[in-house]
DRENMAR-694380 format. One record per atom (N, C-alpha, C): residue in three letters; x, y, z. Coordinates in steps of 0.2 Angstrom, whole numbers, plus 5000, padded with zeros to 4 digits. Layout:
N
ALAXYZ...
END
This chain:
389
UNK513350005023UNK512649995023UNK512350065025UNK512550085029UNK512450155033UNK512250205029UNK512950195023UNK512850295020UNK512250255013UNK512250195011UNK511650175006UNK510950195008UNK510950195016UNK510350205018UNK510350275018UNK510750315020UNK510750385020UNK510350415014UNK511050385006UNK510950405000UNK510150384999UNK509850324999UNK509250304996UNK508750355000UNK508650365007UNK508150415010UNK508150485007UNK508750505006UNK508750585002UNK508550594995UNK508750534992UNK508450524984UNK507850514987UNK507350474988UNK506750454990UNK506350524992UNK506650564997UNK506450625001UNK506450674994UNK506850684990UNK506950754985UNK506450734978UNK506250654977UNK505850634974UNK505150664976UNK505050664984UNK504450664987UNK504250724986UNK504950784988UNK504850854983UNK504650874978UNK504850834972UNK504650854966UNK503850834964UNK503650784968UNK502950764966UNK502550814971UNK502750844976UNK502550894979UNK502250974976UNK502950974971UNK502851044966UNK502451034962UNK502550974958UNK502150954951UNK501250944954UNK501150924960UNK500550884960UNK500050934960UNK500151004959UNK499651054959UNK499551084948UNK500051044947UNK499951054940UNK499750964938UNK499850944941UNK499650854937UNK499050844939UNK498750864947UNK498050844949UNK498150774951UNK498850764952UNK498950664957UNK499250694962UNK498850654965UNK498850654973UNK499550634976UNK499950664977UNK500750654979UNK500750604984UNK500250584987UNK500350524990UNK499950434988UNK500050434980UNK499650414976UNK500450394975UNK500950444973UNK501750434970UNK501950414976UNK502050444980UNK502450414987UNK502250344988UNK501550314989UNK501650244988UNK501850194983UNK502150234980UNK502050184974UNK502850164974UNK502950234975UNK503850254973UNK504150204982UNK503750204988UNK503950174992UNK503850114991UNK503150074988UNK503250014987UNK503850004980UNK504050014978UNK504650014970UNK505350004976UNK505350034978UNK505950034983UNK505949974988UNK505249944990UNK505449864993UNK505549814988UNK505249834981UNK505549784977UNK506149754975UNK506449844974UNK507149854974UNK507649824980UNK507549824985UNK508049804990UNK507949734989UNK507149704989UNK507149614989UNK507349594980UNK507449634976UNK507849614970UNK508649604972UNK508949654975UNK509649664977UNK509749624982UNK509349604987UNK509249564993UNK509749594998UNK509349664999UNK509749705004UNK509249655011UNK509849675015UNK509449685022UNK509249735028UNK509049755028UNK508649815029UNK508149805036UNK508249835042UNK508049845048UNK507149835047UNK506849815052UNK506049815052UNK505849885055UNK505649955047UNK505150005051UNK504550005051UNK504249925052UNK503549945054UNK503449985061UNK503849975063UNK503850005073UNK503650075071UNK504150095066UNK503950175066UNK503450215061UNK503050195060UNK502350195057UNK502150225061UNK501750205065UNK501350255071UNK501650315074UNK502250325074UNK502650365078UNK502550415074UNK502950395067UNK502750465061UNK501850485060UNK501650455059UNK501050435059UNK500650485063UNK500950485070UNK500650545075UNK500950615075UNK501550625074UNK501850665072UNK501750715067UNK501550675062UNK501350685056UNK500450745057UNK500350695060UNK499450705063UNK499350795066UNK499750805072UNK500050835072UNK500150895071UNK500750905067UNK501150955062UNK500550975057UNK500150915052UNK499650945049UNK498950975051UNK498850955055UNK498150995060UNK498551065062UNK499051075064UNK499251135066UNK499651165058UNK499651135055UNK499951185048UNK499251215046UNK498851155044UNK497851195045UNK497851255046UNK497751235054UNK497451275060UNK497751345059UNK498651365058UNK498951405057UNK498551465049UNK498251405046UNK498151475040UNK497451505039UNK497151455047UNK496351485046UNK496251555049UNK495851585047UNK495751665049UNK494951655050UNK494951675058UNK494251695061UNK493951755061UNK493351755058UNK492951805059UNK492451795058UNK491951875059UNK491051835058UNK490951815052UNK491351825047UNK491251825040UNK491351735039UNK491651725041UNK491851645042UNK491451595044UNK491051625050UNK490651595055UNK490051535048UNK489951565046UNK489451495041UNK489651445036UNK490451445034UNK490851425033UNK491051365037UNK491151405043UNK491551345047UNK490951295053UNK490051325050UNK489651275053UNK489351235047UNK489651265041UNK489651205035UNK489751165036UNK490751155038UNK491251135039UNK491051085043UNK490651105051UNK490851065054UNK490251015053UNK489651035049UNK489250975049UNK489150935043UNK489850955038UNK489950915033UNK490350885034UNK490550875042UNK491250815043UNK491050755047UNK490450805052UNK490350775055UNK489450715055UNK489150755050UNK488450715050UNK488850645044UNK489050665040UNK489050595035UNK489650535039UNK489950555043UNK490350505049UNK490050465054UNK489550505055UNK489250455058UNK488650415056UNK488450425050UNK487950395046UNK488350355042UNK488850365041UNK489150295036UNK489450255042UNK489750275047UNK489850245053UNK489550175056UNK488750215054UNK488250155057UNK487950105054UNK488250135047UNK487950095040UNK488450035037UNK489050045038UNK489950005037UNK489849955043UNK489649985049UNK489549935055UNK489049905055UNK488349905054UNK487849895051UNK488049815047UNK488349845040UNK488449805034UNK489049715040UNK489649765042UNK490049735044UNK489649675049UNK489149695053UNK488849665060UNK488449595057UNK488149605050UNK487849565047UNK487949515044UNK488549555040UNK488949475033UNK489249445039UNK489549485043UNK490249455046UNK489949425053UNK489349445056UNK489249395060UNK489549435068UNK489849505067UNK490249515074UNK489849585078UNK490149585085UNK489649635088UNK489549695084UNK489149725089UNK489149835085UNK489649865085UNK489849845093UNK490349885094UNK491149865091UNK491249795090UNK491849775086UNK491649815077UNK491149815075UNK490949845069UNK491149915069UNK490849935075UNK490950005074UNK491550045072UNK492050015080UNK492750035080UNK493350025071UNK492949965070UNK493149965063UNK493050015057UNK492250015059UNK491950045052UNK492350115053UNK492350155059UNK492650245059UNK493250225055UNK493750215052UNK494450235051UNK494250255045UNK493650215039UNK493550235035UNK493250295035UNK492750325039UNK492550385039UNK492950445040UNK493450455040UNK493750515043UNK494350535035UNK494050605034UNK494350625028UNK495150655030UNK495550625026UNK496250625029UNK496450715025UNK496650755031UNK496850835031UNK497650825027UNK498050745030UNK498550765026UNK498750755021UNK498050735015UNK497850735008UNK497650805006UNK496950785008UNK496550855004UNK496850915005UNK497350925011UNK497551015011UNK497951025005UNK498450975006UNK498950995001UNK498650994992UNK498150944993UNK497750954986UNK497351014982UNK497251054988UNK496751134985UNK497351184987UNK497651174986UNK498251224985UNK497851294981UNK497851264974UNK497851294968UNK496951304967UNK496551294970UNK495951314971UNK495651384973UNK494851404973UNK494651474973UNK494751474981UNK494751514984UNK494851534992UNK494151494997UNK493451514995UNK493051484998UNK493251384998UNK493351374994UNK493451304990UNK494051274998UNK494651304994UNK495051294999UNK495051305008UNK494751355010UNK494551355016UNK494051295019UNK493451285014UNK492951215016UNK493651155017UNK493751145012UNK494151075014UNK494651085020UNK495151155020UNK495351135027UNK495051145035UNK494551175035UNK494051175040UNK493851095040UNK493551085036UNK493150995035UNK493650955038UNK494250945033UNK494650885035UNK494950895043UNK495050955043UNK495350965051UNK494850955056UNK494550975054UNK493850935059UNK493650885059UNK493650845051UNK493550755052UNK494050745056UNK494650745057UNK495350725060UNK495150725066UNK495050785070UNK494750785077UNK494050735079UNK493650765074UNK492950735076UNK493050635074UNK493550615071UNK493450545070UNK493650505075UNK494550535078UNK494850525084UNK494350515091UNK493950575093UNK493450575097UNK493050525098UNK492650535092UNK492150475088UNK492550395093UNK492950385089UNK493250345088UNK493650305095UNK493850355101UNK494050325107UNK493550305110UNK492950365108UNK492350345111UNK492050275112UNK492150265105UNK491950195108UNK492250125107UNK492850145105UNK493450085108UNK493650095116UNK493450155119UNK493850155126UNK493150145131UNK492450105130UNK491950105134UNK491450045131UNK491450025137UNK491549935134UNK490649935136UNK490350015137UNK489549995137UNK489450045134UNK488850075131UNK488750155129UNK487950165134UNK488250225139UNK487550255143UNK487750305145UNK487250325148UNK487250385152UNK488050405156UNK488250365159UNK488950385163UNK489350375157UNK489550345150UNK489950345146UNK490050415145UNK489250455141UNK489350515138UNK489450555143UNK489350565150UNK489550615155UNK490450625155UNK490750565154UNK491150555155UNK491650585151UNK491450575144UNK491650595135UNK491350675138UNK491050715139UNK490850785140UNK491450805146UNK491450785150UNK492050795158UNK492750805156UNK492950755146UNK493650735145UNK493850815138UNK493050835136UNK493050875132UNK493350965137UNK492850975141UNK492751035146UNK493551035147UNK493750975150UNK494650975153UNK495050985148UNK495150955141UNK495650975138UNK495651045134UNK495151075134UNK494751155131UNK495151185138UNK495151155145UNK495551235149UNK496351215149UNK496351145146UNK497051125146UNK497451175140UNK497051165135UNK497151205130UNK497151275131UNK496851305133UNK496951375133UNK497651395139UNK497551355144UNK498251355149UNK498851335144UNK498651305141UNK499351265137UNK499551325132UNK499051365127UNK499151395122UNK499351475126UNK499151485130UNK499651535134UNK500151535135UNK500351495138UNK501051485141UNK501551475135UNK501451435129UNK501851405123UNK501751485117UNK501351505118UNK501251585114UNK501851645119UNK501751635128UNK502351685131UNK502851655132UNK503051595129UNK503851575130UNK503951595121UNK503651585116UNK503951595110UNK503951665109UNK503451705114UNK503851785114UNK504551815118UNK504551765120UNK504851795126UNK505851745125UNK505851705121UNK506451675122UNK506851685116UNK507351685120UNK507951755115UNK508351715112UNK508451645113UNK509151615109UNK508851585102UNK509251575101UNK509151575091UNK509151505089UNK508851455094UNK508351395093UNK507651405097UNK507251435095UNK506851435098UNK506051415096UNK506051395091UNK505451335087UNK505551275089UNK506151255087UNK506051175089UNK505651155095UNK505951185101UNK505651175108UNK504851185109UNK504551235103UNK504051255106UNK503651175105UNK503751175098UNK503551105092UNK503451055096UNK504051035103UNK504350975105UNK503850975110UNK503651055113UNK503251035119UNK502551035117UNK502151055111UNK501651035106UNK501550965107UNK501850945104UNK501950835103UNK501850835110UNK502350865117UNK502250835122UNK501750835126UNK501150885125UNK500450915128UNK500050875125UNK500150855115UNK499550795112UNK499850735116UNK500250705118UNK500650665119UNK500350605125UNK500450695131UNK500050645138UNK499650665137UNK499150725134UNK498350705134UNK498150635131UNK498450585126UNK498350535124UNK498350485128UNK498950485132UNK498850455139UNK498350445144UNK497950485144UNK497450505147UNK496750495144UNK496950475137UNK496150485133UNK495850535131UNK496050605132UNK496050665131UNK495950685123UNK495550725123UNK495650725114UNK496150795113UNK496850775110UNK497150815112UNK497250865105UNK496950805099UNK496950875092UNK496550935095UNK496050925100UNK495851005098UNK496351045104UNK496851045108UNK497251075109UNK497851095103UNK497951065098UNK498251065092UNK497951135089UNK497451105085UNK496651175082UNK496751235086UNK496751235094UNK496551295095UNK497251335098UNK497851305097UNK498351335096UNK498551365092UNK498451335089UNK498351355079UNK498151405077UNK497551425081UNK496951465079UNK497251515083UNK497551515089UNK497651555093UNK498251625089UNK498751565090UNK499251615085UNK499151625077UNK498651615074UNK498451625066UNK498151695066UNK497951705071UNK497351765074UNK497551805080UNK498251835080UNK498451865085UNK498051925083UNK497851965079UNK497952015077UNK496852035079UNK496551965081UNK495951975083UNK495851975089UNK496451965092UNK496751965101UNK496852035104UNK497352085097UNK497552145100UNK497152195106UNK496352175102UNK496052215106UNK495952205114UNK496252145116UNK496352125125UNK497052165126UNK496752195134UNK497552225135UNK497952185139UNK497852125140UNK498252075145UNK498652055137UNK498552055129UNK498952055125UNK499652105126UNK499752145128UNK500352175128UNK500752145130UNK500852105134UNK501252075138UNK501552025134UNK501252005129UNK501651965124UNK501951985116UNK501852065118UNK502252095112UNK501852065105UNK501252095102UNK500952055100UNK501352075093UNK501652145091UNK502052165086UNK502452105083UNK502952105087UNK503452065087UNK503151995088UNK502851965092UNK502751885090UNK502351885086UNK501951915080UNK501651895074UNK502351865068UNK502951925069UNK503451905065UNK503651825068UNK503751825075UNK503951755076UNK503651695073UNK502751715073UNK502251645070UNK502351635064UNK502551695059UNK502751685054UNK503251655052UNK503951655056UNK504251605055UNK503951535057UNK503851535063UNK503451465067UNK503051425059UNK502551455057UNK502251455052UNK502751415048UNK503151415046UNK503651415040UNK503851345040UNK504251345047UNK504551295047UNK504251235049UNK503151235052UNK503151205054UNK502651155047UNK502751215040UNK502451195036UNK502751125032UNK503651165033UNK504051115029UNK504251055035UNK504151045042UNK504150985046UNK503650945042UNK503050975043UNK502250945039UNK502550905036UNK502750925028UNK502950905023UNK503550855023UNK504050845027UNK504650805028UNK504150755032UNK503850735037UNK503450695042UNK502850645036UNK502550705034UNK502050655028UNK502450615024UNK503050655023UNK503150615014UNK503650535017UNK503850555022UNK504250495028UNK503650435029UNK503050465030UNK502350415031UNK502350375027UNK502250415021UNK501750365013UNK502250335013UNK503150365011UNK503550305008UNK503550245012UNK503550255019UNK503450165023UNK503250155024UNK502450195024UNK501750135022UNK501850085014UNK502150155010UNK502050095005UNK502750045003UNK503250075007UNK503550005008UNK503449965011UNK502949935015UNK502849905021UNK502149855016UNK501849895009UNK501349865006UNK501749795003UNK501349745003UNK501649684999UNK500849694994UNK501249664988UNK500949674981UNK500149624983UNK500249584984UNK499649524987UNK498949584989UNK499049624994UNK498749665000UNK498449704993UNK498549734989UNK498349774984UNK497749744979UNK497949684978UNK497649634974UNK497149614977UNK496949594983UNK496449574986UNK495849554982UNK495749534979UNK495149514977UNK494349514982UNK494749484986UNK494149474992UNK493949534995UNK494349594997UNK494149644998UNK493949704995UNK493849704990UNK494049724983UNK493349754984UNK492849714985UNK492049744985UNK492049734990UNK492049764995UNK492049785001UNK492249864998UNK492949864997UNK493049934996UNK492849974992UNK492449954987UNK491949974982UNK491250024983UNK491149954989UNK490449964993UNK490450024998UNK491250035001UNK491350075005UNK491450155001UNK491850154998UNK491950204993UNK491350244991UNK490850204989UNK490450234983UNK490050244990UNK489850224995UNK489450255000UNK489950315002UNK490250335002UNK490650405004UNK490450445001UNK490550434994UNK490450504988UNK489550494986UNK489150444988UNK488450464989UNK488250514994UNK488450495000UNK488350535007UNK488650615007UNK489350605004UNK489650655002UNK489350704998UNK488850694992UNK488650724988UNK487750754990UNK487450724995UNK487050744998UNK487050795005UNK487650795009UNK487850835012UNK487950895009UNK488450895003UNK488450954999UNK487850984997UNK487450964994UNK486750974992UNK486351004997UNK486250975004UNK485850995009UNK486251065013UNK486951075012UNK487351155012UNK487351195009UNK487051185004UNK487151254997UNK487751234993UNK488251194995UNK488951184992UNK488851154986UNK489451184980UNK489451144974UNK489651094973UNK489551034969UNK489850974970UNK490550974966UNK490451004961UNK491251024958UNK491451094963UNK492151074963UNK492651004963UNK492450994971UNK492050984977UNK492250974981UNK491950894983UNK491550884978UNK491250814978UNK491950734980UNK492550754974UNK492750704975UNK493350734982UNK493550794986UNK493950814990UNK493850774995UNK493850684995UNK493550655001UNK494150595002UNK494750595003UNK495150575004UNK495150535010UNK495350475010UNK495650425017UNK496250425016UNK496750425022UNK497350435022UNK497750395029UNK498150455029UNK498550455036UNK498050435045UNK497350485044UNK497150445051UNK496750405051UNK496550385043UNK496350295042UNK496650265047UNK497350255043UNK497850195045UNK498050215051UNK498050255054UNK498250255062UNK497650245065UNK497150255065UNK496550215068UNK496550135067UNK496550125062UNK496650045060UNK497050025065UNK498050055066UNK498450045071UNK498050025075UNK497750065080UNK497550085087UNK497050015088UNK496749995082UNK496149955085UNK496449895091UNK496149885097UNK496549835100UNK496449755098UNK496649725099UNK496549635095UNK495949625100UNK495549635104UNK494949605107UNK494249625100UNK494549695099UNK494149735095UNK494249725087UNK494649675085UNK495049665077UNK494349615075UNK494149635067UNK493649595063UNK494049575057UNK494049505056UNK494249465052UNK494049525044UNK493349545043UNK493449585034UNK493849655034UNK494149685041UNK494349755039UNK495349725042UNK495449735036UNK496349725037UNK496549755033UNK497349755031UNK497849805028UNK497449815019UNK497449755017UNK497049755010UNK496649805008UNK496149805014UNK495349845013UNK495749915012UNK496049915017UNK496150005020UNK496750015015UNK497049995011UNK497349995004UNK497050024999UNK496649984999UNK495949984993UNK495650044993UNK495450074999UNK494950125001UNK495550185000UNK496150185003UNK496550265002UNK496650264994UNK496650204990UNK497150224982UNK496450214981UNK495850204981UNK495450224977UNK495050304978UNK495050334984UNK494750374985UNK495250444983UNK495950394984UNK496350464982UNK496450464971UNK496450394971UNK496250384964UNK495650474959UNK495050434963UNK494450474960UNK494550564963UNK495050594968UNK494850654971UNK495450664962UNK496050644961UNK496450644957UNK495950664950UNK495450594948UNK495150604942UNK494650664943UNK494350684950UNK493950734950UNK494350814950UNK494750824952UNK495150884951UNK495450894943UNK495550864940UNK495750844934UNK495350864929UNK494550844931UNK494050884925UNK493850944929UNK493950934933UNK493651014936UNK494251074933UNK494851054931UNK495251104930UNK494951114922UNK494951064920UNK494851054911UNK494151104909UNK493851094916UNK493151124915UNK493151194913UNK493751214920UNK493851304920UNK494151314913UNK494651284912UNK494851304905UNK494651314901
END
């Protein structure tokens, strides 16, 4: 049973490969294939009537891991400068103004048909709002540069700014004045935690000579987001500004307290860093989608009931989405459909606690909402290629 599991993960994992290579010339969202190809696989084993261990447990765990690696694969290939600076206040207010306005519109809708509080609505209605990084980055691969820099700015920023969003008001059982003091006290501390953290993790990966020496840095990355989570701490933007730290060693040189970490030499290091922590990314995603979508039962897909819900939600995304861009200068080809729900969907859904769970948002909806929005970014990329052609 052992070495089947082996053989089937590695066939599964070199498939997840291939759709990888190809999905920048097909325009399908490799995680479009990866659920499909994972759900084909529970079929498979309940055809053959294997018995096969419960990895629901391990959802979350890749899930966050996942979360992550792609916020720091991001962060890794952004380059600051002043040339940038209007770009990335595009970025941050086309991630951030349509999230909270569809936020209050899903809860709004939710608080109405369904009869339930604001605040059980609201903590619902975010999962939906936040465009998932571990979609659209690997999607603009093949895009013009301004193009691809917007979406990994935006997504990475909705990732942080949804999670934030999001504890904020699952973790605050009244919204006032000492709430938001409090959400500013948790922001100021993980910002000096992060620059303490991104020092120290920049002069040990200069500084250590044995020939493992990425793993550990990686291990204590996960271990900083890890207990800042513990703590309630928003610890993506510890992630983002490590990222940014060592992407942009070369905007640092001009400090002389940089000597001290050999700036020559650790660029070469980040680029390794870089390398490996692109193809972790990549092994941790494609591990995600195929046990989300084994974990899918055909029924959940089908939903009828949810069905217009998801519709309703969808098409309010790529309205809002398209007004955003409008009111930024930005083209709506092709960044119109780059609005993906994904990977921090379903880990917020996770997270919601049962006092805070709403009878209309379940596995169905949030099914519905990732293969449709990944559906149309697919058909949207598709004619925008055709276009240029």
């Amino acid at each position: 049973m052992t070495t089947t599991i082996i053989i089937t993960f590695c066939i599964l994992l070199l498939a997840a490969y291939v759709f990888d290579l190809t999905s920048a010339r097909t325009k399908i969202p490799s995680v479009i294939l990866l659920l499909l190809l994972g759900w084909a696989a529970r079929q498979l084993t309940m055809g053959l009537h294997m018995q096969l261990p419960d990895f629901s447990a391990m959802l979350p765990v890749l899930g966050t891991v996942g979360l992550i690696l792609i916020v720091l694969e991001g962060s890794l290939e952004l380059e600051l400068n002043q040339s940038k600076w209007g770009l990335i206040r595009k970025s941050f207010f086309a991630a951030l103004f349509p999230m909270l306005l569809m936020a209050f519109a899903v809860a709004y809708a939710f608080s109405y048909f369904g009869h339930f509080s604001l605040k059980s609505s609201l903590v619902n209605a975010i999962p939906f709002c936040v465009i998932s990084s571990a979609i659209a980055i690997p999607s603009v691969r093949n895009l013009a540069g301004p193009h691809k820099e917007f979406v990994i700015y935006e997504s990475s920023l909705s990732d942080i700014l949804g999670v934030l969003i999001f504890n904020f008001f699952a973790l605050n059982q009244t919204i006032d004045t000492a709430s938001f003091g409090h959400f500013a006290l948790q922001l100021l501390l993980i910002t000096l935690i992060s620059i303490i953290a991104t020092i120290g993790l920049s002069f040990l990966l200069s500084k250590i000579e044995h020939h493992i020496k990425f793993v550990p840095i990686i291990l204590l990355v996960v271990l900083v987001y890890a207990v800042s989570k513990i703590y309630h701490l928003p610890g993506l933007i510890f992630i983002l500004l490590f990222g940014l730290a060592l992407g942009n060693l070369n905007k640092l040189k001009q400090f002389k307290w940089m000597e001290k970490f050999k700036p020559d030499e650790l660029s070469k290091e980040v680029t390794k860093f870089k390398e490996l922590t692109i193809e972790a990314a990549f092994l941790v995603r494609a591990l995600f989608f195929l046990l989300f979508g084994y974990l899918i039962e055909s029924s959940e897909v089908l939903n009828a009931q949810t069905f217009v819900w998801a519709l309703g939600i969808v098409g309010l995304i790529f309205v809002l989405r398209a007004v955003q861009l409008r009111f930024s200068g930005l083209p709506l080809q092709p960044l119109l459909f780059i609005a993906p729900r994904g990977l921090i969907t379903i880990l917020l859904f996770l997270s919601i606690e049962a006092t805070d769970t709403i009878s209309l948002v379940n596995k169905s909806l949030i099914i519905q909402v990732i293969m449709l929005t990944a559906l149309l970014m697919m058909v949207g990329l598709m004619a925008y290629k055709s276009k240029d052609k």
